[in-house]
C-alpha positions as MATLAB code, in Angstrom:
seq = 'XXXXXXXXXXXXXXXXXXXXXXXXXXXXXXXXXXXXXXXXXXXXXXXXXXXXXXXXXXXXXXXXXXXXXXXXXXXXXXXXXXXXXXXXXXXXXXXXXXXXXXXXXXXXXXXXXXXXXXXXXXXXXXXXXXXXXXXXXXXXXXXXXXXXXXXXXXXXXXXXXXXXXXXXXXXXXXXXXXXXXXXXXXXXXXXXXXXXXXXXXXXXXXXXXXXXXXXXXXXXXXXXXXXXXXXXXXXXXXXXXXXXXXXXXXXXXXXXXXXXXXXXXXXXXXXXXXXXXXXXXXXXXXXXXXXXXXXXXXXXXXXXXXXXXXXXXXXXXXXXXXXXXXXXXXXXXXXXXXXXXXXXXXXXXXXXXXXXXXXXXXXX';
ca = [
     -67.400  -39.678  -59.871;
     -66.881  -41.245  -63.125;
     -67.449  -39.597  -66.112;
     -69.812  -41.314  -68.995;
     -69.812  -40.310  -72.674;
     -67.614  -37.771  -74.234;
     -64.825  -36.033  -72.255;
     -65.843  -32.340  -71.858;
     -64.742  -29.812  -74.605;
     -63.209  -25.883  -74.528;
     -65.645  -23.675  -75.423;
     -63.647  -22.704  -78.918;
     -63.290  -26.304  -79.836;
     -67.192  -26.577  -79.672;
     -67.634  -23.148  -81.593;
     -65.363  -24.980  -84.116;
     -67.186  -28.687  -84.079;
     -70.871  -26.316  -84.594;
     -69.555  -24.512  -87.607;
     -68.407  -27.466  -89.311;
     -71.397  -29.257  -88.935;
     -73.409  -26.481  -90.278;
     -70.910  -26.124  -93.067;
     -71.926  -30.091  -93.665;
     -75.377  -29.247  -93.994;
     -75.452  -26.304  -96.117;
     -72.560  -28.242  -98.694;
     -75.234  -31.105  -98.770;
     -78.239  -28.845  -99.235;
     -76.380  -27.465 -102.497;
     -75.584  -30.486 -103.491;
     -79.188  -32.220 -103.455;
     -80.190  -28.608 -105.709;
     -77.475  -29.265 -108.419;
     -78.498  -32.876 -109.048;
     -82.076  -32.064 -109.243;
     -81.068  -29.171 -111.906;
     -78.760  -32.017 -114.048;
     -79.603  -34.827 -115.701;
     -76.530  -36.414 -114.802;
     -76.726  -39.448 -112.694;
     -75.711  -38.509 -109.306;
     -75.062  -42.474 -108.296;
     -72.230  -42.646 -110.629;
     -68.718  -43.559 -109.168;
     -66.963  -40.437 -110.762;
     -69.778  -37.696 -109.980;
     -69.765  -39.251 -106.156;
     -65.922  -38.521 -105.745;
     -66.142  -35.314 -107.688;
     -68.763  -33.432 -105.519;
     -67.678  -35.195 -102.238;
     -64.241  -33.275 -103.449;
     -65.920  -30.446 -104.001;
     -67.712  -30.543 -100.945;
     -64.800  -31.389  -98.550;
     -62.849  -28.576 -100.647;
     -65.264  -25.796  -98.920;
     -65.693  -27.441  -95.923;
     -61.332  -27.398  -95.280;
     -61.385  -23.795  -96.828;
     -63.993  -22.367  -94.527;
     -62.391  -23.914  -91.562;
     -58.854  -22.981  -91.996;
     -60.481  -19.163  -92.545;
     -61.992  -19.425  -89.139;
     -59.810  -21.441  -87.460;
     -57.344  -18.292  -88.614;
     -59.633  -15.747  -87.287;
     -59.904  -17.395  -84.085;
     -56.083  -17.725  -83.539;
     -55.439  -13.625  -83.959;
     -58.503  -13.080  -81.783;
     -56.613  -15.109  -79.182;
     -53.408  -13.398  -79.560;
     -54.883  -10.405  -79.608;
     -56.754  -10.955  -76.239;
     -53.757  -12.658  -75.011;
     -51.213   -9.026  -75.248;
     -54.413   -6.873  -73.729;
     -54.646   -9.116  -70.515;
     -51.014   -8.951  -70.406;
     -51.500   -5.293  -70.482;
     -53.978   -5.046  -68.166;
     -51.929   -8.001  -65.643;
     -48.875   -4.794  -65.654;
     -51.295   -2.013  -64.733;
     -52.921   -4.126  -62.392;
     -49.414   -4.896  -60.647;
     -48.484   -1.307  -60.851;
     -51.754    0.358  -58.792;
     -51.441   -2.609  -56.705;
     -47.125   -1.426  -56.442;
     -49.067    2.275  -55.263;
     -51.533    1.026  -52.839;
     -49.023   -0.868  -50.726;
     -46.765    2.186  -50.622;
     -49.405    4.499  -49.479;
     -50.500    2.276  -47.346;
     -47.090    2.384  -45.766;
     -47.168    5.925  -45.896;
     -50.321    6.039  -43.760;
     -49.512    3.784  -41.227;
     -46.260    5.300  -40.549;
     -48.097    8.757  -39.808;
     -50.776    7.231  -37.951;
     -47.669    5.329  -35.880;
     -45.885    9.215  -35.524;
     -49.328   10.088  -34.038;
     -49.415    7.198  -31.679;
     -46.167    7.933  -30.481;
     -46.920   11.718  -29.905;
     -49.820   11.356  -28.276;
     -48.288    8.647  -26.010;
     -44.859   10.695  -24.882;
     -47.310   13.422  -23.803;
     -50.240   11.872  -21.863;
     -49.062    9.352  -19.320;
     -48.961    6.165  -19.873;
     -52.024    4.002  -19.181;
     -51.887    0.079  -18.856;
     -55.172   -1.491  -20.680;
     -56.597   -4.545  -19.766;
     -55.449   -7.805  -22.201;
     -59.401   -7.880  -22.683;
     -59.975   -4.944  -24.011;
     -56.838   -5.133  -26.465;
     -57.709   -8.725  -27.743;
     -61.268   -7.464  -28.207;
     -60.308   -4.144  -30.008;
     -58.006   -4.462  -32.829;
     -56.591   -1.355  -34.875;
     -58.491   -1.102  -37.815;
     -56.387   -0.887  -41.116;
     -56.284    2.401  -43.268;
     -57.855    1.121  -46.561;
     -56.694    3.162  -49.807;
     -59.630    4.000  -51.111;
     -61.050    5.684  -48.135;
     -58.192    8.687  -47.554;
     -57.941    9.108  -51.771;
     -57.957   12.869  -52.093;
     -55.871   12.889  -48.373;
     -53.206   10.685  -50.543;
     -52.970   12.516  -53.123;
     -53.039   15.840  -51.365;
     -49.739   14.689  -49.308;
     -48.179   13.462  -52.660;
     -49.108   16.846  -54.500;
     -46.962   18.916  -51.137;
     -44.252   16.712  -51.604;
     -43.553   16.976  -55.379;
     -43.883   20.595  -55.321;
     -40.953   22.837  -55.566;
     -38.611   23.556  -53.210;
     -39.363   26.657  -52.155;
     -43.067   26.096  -52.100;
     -42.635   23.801  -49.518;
     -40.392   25.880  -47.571;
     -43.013   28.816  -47.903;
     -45.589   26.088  -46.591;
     -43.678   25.453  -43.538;
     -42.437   29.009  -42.382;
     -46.637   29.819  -42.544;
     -47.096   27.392  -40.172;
     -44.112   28.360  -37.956;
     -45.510   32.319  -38.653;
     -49.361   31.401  -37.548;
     -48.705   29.224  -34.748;
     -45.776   30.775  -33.167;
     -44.529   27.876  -31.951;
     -41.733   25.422  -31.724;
     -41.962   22.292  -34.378;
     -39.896   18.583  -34.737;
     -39.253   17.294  -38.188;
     -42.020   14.916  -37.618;
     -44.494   17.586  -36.308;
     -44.398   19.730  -39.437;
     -44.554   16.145  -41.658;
     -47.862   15.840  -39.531;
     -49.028   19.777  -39.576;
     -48.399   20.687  -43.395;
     -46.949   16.857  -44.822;
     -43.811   18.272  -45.748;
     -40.956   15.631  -45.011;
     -37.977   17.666  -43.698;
     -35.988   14.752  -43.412;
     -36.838   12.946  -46.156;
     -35.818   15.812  -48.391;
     -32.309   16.952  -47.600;
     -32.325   20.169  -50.273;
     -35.631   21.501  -48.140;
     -33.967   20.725  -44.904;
     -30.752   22.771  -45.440;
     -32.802   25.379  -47.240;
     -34.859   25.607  -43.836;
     -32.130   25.364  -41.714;
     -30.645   28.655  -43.114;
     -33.284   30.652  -43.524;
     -33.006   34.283  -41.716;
     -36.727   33.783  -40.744;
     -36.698   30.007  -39.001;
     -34.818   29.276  -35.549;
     -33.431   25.723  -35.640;
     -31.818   24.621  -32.633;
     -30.719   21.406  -34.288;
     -34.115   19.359  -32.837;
     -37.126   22.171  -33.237;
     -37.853   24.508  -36.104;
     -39.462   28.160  -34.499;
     -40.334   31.522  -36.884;
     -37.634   33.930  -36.039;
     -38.850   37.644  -36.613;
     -36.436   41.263  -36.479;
     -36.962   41.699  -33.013;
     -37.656   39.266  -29.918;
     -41.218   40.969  -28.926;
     -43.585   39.138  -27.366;
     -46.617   41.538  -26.159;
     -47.491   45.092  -26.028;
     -45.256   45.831  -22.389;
     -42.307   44.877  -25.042;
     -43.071   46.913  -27.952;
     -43.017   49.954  -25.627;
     -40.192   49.245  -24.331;
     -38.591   48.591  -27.425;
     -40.185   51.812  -29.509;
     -38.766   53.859  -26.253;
     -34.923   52.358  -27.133;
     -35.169   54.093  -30.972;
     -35.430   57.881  -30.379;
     -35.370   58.333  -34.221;
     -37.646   56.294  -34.821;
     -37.992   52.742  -35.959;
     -40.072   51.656  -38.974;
     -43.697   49.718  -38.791;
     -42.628   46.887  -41.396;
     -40.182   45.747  -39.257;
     -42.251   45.081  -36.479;
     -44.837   43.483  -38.379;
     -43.981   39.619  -37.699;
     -43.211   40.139  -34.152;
     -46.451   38.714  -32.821;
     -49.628   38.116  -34.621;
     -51.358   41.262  -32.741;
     -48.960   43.898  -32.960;
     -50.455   46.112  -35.337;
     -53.811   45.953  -32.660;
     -51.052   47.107  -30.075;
     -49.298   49.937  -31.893;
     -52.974   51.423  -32.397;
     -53.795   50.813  -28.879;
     -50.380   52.411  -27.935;
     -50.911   55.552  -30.334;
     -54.569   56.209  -29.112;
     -53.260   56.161  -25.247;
     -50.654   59.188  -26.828;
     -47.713   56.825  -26.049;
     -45.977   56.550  -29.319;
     -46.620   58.677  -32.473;
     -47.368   56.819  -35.778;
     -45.934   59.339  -38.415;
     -45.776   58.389  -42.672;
     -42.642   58.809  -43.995;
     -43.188   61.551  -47.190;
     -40.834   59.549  -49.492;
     -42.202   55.954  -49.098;
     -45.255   56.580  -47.293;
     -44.562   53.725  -45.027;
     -45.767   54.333  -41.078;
     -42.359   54.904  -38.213;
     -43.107   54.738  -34.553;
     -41.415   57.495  -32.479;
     -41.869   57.275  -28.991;
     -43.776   60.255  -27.095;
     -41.969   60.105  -23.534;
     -40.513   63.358  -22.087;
     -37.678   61.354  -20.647;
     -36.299   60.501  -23.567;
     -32.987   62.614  -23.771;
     -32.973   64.730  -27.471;
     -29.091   66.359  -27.735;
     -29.649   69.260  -30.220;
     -25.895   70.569  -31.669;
     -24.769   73.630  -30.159;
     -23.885   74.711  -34.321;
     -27.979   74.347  -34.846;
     -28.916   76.048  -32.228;
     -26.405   79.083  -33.050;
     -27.809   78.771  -36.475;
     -31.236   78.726  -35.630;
     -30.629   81.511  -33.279;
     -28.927   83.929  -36.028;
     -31.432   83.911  -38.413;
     -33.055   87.256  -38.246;
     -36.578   87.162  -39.645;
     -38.496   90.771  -40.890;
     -40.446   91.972  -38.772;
     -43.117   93.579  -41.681;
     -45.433   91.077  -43.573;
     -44.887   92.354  -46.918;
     -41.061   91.641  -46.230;
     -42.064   87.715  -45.632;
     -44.357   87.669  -48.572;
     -41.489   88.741  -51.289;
     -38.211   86.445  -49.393;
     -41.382   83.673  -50.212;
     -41.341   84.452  -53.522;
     -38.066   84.536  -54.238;
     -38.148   81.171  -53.473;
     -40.424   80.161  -55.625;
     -43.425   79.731  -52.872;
     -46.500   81.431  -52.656;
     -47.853   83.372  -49.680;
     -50.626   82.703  -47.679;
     -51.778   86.383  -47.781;
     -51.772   89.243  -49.268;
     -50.857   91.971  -46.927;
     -50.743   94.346  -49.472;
     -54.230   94.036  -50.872;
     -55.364   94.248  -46.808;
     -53.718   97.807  -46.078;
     -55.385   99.070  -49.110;
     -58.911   97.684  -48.251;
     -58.628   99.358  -44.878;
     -57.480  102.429  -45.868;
     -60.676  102.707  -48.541;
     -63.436  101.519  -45.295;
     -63.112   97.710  -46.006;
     -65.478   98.233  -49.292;
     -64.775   95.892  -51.885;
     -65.686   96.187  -55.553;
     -67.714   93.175  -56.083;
     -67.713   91.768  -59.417;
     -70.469   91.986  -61.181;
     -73.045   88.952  -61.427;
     -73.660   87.716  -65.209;
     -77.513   87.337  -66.112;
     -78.133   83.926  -67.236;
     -80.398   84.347  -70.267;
     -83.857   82.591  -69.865;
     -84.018   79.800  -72.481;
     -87.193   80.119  -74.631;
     -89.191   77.486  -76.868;
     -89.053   78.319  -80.133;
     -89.789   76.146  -83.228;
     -86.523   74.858  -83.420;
     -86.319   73.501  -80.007;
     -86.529   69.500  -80.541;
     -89.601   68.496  -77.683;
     -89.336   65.442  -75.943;
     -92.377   65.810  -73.459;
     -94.953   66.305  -76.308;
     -97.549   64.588  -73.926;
     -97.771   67.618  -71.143;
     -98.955   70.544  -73.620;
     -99.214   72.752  -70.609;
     -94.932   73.285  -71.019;
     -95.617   74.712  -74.473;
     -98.150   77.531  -74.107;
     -95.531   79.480  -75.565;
     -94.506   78.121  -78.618;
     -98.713   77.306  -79.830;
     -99.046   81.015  -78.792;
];
């Protein structure tokens, strides 16, 4: 198409062109006052030049202001879209690396769930007709940043994240499984894989990570069995983390009078002993001799002073007995106290001044 009349302007080149035409008008407009105020002849050659001058003078002023203003708006505009251009680039920078992120978990899935089903062949059809949808960003937000909070935690926050899920689960767990379970990357971080590695509570056979408790006890059959091997007893907190319900079995084994559940008087802390009759107890011959040659009195009273010699009081009083049975078992009773009956009197301060039936005493 071709193009008739003037070539199109920018839109601040037209801003300009309206200012300096009203500029024109308003310079003319003064001008037209001041000859009508003077007598001086307007048409003269030297008042002509002098207020054209004059008027031209404003006009180039007033532009060159504007035309100024205009310039540091446009620099200024110019550094905050450069700004904004760099933060723009950045988020974009973020989105494609979580988007990365995500597909490469959604892939580990894929390839989890395919080594353990068996492999089924799809029709062509069906694939060309049903594409894998794309993760977009700003539908898994909070999922994002909940993976990116686990993995700039501490080191041993993350460690304590992943033995919880070995402890509740009880089972055995790839690198990729626990990146999956609790989005901790064990191989990505090598200080939190070594750290794992050696830990006295994980198993690592160099492929699976497993909890690894005190003792290898799996269900209540081996708890017996192992309580039965410790005839002195073996302590409660150490059989804690066997198996998630072996506290319900060492109640179940204590109410069938298997095993005896006795507290410890120093750190009050529960120790299974077992309660078989088979279980062989070698007492020293030295005890028993001891035990043997200790004479005790055969009199009461006899007991009741070796007790207070050491520094323990007696049950009884044998003593007090004889002599009670020698006088017919008559006791002096001690003599009941007479509470005194509390009277109203003047003095008394009355707070139930609206039941005058309490007080026929005091009006009397």
């Amino acid at each position: 198409m071709e193009c008739h009349g003037r070539p199109p302007k920018s839109h601040l080149a037209g801003k300009i062109e309206a200012f300096q035409f009203r500029a024109k008008k308003r310079n003319q407009k003064l001008l037209k006052r001041k000859s009508n105020r003077s007598s001086v002849n307007i048409n003269s050659p030297c008042n002509t030049v002098k207020s054209t001058g004059y008027r031209y003078q404003i006009q180039s002023d007033w532009s060159s202001f504007f035309i100024d203003k205009l310039e540091s708006l446009m620099n200024l505009l110019g550094t905050r879209m450069g700004s904004l251009q760099e933060s723009l680039n950045r988020f974009q920078k973020q989105q494609e690396k979580c988007q990365s992120t995500l597909k490469s978990i959604a892939g580990s899935k894929t390839s989890n769930k395919t080594t353990t089903s068996a492999p089924r062949v799809a029709p062509a059809s069906t694939l060309a007709k049903s594409p894998v949808p794309a993760i977009k960003f700003s539908n898994d937000t909070e999922r994002l940043q909940h993976i990116n909070n686990v993995r700039k935690s501490p080191v041993g926050a993350q460690i304590k994240r992943v033995i919880d899920l070995l402890f509740e689960s009880r089972q055995a767990f790839t690198a990729e499984q626990i990146n999956e379970a609790c989005y901790v990357d064990v191989r990505g971080n090598k200080a939190v894989f070594e750290s794992l590695a050696k830990n006295p509570k994980v198993n690592y056979d160099g492929k699976r990570f497993s909890y690894k408790s005190k003792h290898n006890v799996r269900d209540q059959k081996e708890l017996l069995r192992l309580i039965r091997t410790f005839a002195e007893g073996i302590a409660v907190a150490d059989l804690k983390d066997a198996y998630p319900t072996v506290m319900e079995d060492l109640q179940a084994l204590k109410a069938g009078r298997q095993i005896w559940l006795l507290s410890n008087f120093d750190s009050q802390e529960d120790i299974a002993y077992p309660n078989d009759p088979r279980v062989p107890i070698k007492v020293d011959d030295e005890l028993k001799e001891l035990f043997r040659s200790i004479e005790l009195p055969r009199d009461m009273l006899d007991i009741e002073r070796d007790l207070q010699k050491n520094g323990m009081k007696p049950a009884t009083n044998t003593a007090k007995r004889r002599v009670m049975a020698q006088n017919g078992n008559i006791l002096n009773k001690p003599k009941q106290k007479k509470k005194k009956k509390t009277e109203i009197s003047k003095r008394t301060k009355l707070t139930n001044a609206h039941l005058p039936e309490l007080f026929r005493t005091l009006n009397g």
